[in-house]
mmCIF file of the N, C-alpha and C atoms, coordinates in Angstrom:
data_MODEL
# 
_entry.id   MODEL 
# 
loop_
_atom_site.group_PDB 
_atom_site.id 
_atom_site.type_symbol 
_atom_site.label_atom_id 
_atom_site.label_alt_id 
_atom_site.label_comp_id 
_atom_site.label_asym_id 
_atom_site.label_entity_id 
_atom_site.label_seq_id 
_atom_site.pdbx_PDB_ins_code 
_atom_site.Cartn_x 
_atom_site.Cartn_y 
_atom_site.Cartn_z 
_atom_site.occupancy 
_atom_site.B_iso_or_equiv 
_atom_site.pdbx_formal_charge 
_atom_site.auth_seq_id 
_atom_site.auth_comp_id 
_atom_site.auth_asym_id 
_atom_site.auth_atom_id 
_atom_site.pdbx_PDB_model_num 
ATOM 1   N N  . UNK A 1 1  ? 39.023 42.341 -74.284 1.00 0.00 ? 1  UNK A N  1 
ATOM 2   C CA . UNK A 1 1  ? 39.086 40.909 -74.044 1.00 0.00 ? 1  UNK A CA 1 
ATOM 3   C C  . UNK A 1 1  ? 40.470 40.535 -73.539 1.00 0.00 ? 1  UNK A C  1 
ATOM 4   N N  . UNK A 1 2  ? 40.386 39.290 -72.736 1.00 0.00 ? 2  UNK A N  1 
ATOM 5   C CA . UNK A 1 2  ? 41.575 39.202 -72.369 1.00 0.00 ? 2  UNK A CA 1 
ATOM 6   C C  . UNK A 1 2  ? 42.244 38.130 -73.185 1.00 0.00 ? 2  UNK A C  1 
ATOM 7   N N  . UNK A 1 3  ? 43.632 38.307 -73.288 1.00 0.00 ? 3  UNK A N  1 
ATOM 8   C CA . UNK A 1 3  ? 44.718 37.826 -74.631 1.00 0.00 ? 3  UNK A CA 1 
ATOM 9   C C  . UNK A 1 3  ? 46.057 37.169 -74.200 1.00 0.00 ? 3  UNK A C  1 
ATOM 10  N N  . UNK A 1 4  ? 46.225 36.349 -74.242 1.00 0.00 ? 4  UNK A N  1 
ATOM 11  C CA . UNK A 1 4  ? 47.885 35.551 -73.631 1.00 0.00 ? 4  UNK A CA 1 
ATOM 12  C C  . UNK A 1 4  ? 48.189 35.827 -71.924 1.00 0.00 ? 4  UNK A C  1 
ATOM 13  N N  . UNK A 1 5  ? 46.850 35.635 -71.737 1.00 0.00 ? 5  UNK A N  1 
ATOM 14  C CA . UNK A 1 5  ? 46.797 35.543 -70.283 1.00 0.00 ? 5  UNK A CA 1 
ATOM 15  C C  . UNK A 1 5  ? 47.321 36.807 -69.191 1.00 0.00 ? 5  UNK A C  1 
ATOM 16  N N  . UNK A 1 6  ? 46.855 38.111 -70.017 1.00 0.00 ? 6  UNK A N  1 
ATOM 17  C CA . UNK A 1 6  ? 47.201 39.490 -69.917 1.00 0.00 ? 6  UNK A CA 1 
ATOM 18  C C  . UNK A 1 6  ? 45.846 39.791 -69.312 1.00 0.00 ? 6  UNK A C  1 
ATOM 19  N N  . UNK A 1 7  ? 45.663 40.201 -68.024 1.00 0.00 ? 7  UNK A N  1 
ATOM 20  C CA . UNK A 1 7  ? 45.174 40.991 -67.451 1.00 0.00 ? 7  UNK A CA 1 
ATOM 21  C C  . UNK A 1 7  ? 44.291 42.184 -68.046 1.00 0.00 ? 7  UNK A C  1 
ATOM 22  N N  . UNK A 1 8  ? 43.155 42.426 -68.179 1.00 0.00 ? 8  UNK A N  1 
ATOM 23  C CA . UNK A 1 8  ? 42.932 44.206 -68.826 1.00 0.00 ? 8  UNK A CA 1 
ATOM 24  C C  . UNK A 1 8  ? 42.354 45.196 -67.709 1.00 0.00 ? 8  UNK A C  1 
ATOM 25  N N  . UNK A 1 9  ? 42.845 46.383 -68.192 1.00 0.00 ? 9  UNK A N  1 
ATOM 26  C CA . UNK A 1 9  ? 42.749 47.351 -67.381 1.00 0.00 ? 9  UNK A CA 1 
ATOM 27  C C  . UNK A 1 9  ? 41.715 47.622 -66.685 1.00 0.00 ? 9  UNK A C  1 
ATOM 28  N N  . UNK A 1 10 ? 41.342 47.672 -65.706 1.00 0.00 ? 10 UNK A N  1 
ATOM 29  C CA . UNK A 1 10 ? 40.101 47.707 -64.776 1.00 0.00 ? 10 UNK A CA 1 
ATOM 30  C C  . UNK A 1 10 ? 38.874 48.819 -64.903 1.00 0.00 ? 10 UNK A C  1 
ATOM 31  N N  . UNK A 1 11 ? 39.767 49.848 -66.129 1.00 0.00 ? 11 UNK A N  1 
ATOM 32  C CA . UNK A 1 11 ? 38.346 51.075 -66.401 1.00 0.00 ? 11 UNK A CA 1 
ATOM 33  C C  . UNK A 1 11 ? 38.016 50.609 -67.821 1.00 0.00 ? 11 UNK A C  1 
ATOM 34  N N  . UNK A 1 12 ? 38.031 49.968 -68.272 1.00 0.00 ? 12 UNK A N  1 
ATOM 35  C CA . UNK A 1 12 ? 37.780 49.066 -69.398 1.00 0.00 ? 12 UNK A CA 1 
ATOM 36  C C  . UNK A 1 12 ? 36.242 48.614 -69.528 1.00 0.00 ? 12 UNK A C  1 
ATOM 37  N N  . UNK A 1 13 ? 35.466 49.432 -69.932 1.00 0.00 ? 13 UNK A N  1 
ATOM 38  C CA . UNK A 1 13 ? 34.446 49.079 -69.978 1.00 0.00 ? 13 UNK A CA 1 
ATOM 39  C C  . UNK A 1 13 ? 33.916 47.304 -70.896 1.00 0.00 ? 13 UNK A C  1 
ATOM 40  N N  . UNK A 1 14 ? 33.256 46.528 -69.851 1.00 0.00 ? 14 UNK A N  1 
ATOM 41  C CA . UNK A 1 14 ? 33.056 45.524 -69.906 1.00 0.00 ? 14 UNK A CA 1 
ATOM 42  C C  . UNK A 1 14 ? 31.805 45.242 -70.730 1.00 0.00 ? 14 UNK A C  1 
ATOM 43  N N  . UNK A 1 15 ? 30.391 45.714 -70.003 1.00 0.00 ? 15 UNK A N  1 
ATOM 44  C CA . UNK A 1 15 ? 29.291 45.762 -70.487 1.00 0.00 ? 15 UNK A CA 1 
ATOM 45  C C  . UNK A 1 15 ? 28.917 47.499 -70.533 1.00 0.00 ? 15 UNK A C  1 
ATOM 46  N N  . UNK A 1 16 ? 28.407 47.697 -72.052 1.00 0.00 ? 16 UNK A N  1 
ATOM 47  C CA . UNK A 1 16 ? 28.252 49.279 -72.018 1.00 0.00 ? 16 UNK A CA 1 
ATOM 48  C C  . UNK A 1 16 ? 26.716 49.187 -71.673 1.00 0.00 ? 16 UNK A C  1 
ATOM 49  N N  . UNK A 1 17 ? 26.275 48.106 -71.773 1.00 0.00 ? 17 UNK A N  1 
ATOM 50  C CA . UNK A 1 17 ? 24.602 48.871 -71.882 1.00 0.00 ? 17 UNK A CA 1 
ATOM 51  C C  . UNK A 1 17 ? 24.408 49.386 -70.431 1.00 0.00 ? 17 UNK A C  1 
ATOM 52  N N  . UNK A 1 18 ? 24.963 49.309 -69.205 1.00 0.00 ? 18 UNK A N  1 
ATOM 53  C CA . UNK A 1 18 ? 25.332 49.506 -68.181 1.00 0.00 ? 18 UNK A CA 1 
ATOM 54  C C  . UNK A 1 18 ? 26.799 49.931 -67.411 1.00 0.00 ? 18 UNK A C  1 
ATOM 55  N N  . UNK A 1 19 ? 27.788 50.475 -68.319 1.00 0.00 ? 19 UNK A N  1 
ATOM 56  C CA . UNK A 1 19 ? 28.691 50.892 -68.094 1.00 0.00 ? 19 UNK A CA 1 
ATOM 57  C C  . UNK A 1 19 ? 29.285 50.440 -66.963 1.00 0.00 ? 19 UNK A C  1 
ATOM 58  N N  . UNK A 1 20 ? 29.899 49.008 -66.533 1.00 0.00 ? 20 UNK A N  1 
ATOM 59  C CA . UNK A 1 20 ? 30.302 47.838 -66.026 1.00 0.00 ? 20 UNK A CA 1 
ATOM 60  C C  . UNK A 1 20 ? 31.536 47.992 -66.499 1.00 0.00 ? 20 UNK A C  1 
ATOM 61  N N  . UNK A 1 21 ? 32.572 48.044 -65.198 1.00 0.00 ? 21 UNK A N  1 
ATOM 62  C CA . UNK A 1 21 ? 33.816 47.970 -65.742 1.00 0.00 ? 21 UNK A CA 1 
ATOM 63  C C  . UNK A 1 21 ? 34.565 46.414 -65.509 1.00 0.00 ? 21 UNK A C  1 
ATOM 64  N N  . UNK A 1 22 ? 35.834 46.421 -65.831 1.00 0.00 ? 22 UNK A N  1 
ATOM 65  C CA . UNK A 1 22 ? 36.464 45.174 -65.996 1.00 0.00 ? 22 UNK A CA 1 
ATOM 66  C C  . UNK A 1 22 ? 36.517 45.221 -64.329 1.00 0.00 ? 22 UNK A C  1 
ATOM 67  N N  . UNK A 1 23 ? 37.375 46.581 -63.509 1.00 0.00 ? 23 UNK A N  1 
ATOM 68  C CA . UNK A 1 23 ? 37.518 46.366 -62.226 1.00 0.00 ? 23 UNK A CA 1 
ATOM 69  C C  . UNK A 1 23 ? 36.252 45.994 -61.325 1.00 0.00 ? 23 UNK A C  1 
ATOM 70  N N  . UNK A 1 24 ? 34.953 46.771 -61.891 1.00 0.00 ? 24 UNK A N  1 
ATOM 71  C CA . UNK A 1 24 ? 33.434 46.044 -60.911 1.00 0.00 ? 24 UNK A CA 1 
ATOM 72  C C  . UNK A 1 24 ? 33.884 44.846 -60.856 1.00 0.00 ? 24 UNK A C  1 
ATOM 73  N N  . UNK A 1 25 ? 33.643 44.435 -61.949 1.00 0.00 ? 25 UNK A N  1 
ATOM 74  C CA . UNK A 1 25 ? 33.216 42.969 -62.140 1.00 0.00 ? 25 UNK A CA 1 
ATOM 75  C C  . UNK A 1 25 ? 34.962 41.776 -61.232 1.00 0.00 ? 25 UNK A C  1 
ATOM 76  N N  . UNK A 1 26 ? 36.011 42.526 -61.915 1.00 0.00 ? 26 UNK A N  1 
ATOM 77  C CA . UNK A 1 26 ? 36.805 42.086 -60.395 1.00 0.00 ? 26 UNK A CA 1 
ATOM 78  C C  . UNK A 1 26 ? 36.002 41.914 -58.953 1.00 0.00 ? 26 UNK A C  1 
ATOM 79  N N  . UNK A 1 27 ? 36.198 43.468 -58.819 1.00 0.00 ? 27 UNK A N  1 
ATOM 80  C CA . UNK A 1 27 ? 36.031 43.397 -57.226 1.00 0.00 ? 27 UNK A CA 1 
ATOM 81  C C  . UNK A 1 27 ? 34.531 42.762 -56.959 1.00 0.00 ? 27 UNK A C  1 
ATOM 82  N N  . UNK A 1 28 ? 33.501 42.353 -57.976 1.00 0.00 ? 28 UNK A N  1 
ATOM 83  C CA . UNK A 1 28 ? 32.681 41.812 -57.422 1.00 0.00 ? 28 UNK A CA 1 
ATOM 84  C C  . UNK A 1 28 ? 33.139 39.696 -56.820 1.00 0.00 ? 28 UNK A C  1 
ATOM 85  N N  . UNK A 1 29 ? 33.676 39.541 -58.013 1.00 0.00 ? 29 UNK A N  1 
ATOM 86  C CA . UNK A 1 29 ? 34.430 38.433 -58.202 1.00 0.00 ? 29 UNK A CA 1 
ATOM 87  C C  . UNK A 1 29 ? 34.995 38.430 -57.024 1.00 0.00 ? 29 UNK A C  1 
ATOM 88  N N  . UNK A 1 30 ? 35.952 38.844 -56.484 1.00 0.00 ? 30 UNK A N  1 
ATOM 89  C CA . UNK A 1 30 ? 36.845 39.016 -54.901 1.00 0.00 ? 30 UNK A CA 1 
ATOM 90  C C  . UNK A 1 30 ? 35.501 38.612 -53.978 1.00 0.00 ? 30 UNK A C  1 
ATOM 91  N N  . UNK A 1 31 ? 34.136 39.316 -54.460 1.00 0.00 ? 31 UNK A N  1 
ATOM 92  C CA . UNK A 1 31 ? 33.627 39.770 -53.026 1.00 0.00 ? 31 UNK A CA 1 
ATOM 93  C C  . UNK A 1 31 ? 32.968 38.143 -52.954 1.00 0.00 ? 31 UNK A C  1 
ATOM 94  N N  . UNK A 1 32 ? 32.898 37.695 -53.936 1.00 0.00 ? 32 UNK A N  1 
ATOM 95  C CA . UNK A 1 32 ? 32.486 36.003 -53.792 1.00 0.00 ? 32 UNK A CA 1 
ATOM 96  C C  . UNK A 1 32 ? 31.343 36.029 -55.055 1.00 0.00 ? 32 UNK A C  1 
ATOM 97  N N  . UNK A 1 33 ? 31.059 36.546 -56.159 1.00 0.00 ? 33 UNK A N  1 
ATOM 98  C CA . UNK A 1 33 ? 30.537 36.405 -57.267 1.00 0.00 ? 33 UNK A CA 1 
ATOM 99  C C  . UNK A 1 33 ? 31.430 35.442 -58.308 1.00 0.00 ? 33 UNK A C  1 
ATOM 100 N N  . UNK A 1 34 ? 31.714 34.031 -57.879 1.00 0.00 ? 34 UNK A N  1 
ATOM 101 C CA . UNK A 1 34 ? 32.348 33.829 -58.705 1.00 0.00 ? 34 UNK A CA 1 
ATOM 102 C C  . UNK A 1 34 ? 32.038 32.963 -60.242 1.00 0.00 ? 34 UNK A C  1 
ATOM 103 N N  . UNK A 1 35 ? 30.869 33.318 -60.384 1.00 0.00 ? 35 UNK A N  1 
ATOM 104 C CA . UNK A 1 35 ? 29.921 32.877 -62.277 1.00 0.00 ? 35 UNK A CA 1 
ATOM 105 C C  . UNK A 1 35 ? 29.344 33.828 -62.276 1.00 0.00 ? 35 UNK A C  1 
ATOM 106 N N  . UNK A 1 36 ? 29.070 33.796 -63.923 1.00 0.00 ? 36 UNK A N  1 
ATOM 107 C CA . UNK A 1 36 ? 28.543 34.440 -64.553 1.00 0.00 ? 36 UNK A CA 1 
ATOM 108 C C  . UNK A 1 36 ? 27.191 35.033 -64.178 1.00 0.00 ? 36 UNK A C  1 
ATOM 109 N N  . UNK A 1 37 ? 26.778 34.886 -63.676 1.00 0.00 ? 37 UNK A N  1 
ATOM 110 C CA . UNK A 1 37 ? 25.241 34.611 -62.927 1.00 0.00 ? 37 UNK A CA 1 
ATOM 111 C C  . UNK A 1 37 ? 25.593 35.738 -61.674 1.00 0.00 ? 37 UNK A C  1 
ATOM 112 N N  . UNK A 1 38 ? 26.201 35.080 -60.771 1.00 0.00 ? 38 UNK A N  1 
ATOM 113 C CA . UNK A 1 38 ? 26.295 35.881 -59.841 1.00 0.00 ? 38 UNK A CA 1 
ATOM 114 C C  . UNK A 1 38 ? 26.754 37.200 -60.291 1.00 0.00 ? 38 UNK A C  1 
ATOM 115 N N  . UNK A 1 39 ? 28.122 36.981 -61.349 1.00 0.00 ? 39 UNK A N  1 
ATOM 116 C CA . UNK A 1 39 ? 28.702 38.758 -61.405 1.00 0.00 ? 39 UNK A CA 1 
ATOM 117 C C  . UNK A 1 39 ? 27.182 39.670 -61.699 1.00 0.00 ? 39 UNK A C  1 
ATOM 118 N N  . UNK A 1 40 ? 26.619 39.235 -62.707 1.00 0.00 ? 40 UNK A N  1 
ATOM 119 C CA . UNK A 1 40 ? 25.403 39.366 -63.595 1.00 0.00 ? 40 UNK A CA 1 
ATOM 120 C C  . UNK A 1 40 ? 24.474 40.248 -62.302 1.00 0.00 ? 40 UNK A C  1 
ATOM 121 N N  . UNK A 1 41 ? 23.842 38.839 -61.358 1.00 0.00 ? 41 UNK A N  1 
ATOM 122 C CA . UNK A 1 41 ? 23.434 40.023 -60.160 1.00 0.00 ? 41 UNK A CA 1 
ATOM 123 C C  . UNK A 1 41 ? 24.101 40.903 -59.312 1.00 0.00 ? 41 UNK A C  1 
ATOM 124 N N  . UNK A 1 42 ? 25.407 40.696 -59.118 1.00 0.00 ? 42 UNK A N  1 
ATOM 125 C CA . UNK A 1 42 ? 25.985 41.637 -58.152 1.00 0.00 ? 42 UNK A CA 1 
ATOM 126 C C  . UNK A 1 42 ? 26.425 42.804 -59.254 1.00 0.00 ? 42 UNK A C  1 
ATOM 127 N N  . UNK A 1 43 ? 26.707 43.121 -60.623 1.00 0.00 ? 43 UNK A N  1 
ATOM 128 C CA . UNK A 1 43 ? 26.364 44.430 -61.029 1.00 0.00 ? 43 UNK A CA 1 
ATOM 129 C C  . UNK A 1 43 ? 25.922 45.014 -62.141 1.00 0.00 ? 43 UNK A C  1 
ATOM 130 N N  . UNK A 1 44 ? 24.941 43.545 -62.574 1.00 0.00 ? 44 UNK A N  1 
ATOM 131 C CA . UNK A 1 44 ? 24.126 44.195 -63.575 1.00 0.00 ? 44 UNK A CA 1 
ATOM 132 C C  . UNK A 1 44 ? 24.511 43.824 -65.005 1.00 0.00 ? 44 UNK A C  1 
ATOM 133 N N  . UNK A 1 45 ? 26.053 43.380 -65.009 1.00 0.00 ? 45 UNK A N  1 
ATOM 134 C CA . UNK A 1 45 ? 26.670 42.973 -66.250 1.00 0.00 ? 45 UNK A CA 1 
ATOM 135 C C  . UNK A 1 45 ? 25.848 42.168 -66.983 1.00 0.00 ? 45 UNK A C  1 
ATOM 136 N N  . UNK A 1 46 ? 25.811 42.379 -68.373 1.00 0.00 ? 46 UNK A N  1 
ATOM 137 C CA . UNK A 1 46 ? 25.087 40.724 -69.044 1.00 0.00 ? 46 UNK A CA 1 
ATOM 138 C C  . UNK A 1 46 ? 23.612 40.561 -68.806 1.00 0.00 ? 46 UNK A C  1 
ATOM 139 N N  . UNK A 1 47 ? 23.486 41.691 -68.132 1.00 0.00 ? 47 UNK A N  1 
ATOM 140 C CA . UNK A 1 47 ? 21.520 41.100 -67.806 1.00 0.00 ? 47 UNK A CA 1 
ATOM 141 C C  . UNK A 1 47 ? 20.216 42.217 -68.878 1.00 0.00 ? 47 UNK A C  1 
ATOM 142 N N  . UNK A 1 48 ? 21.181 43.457 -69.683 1.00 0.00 ? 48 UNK A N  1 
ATOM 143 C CA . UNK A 1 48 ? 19.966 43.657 -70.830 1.00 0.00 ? 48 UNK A CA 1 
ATOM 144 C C  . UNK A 1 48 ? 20.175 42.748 -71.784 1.00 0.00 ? 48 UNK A C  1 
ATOM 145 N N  . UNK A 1 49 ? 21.303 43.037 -72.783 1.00 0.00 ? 49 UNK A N  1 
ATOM 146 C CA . UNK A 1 49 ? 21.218 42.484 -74.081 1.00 0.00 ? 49 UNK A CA 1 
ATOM 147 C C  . UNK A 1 49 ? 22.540 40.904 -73.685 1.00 0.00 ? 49 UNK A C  1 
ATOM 148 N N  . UNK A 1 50 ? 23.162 41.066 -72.952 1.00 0.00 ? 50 UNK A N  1 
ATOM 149 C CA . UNK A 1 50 ? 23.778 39.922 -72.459 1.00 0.00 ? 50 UNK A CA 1 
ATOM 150 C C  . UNK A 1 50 ? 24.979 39.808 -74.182 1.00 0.00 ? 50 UNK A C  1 
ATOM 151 N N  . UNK A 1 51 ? 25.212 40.208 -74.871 1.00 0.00 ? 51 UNK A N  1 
ATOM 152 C CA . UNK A 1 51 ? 27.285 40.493 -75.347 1.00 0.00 ? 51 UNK A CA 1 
ATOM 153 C C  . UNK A 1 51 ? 27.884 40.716 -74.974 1.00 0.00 ? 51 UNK A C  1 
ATOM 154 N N  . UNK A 1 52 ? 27.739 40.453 -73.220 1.00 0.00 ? 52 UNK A N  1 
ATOM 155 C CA . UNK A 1 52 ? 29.401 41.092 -72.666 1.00 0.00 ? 52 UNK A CA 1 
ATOM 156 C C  . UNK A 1 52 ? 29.574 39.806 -71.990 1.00 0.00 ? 52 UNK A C  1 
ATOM 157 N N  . UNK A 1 53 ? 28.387 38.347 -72.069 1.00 0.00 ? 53 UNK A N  1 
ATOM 158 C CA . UNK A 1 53 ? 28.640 37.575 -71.317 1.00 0.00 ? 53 UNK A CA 1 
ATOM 159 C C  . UNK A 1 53 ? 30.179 36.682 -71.596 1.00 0.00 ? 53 UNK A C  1 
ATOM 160 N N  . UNK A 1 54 ? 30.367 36.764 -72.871 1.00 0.00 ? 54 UNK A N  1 
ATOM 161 C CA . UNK A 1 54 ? 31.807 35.903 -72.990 1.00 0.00 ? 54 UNK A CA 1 
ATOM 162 C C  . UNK A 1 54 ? 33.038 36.509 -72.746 1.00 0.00 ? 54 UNK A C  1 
ATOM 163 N N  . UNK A 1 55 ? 32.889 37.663 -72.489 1.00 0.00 ? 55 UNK A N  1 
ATOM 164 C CA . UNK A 1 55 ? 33.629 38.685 -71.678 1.00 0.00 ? 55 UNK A CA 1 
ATOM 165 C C  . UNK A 1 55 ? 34.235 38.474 -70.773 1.00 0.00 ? 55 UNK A C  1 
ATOM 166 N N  . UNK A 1 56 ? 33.180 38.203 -69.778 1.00 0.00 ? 56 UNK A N  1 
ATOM 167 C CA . UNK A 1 56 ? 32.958 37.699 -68.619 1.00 0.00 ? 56 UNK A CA 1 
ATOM 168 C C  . UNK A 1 56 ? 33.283 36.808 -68.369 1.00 0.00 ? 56 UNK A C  1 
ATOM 169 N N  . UNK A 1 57 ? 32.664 35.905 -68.725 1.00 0.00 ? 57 UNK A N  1 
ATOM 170 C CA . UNK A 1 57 ? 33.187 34.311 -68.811 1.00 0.00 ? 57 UNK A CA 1 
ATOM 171 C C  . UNK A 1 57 ? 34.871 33.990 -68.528 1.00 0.00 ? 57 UNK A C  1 
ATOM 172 N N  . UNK A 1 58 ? 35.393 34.653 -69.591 1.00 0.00 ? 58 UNK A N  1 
ATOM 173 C CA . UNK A 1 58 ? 36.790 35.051 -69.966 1.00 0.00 ? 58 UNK A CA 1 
ATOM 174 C C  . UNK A 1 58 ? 37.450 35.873 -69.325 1.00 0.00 ? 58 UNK A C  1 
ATOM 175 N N  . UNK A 1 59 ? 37.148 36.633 -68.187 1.00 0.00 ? 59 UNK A N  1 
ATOM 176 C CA . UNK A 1 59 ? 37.530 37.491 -66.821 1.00 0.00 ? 59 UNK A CA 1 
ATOM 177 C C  . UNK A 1 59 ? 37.322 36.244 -65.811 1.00 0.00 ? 59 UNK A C  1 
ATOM 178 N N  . UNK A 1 60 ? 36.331 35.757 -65.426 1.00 0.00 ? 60 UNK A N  1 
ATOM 179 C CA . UNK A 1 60 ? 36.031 34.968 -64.531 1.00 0.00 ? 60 UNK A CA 1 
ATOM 180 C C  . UNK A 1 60 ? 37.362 33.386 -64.776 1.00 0.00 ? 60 UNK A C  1 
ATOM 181 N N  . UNK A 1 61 ? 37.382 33.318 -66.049 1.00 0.00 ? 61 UNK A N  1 
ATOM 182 C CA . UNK A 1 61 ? 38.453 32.311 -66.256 1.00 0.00 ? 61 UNK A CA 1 
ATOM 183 C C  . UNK A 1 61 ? 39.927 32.997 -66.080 1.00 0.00 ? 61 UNK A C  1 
ATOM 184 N N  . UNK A 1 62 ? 39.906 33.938 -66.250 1.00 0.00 ? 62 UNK A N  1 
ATOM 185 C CA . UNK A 1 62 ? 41.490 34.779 -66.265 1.00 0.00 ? 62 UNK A CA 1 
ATOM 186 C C  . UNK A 1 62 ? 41.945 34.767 -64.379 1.00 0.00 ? 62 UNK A C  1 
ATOM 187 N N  . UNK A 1 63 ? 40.820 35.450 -63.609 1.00 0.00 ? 63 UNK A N  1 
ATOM 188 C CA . UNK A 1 63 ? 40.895 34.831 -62.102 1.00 0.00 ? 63 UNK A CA 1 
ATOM 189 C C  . UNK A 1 63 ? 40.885 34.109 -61.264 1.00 0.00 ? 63 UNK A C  1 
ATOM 190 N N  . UNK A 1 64 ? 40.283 33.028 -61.867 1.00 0.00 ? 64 UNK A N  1 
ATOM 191 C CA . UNK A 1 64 ? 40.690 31.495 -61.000 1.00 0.00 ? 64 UNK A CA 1 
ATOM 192 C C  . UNK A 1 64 ? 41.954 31.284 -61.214 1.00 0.00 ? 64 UNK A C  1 
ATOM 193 N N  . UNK A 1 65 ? 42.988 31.983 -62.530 1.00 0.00 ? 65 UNK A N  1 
ATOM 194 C CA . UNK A 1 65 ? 44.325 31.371 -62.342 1.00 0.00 ? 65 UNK A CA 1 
ATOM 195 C C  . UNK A 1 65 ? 44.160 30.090 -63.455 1.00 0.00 ? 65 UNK A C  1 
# 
């Protein structure tokens, strides 16, 4: 999770039920996935059991700045 506005490491597994890293879900974010929803379809994150969504959420808020 991300903590005092610290960045986490990009092999950081995000969502395991699909082994989704922090960097996918970046570079999906870059590619124009920018909600939860979209990361979700562009790689799968959050879409079996969905506990990695506040994760996410919280990556997606860490990159807007």
């Amino acid at each position: 999770m991300i903590e005092g506005g610290m960045v986490m490491d990009r092999d950081q597994v995000i969502c395991p039920c699909l082994d989704v890293t922090a960097g996918q879900i970046m570079d999906a974010y870059e590619g124009g996935a920018v909600t939860a929803d979209a990361i979700k379809e562009a790689t799968g994150a959050g879409s079996i059991c969905g506990a990695c969504l506040d994760e996410i959420e919280d990556l997606i808020s860490e990159l807007k700045g």
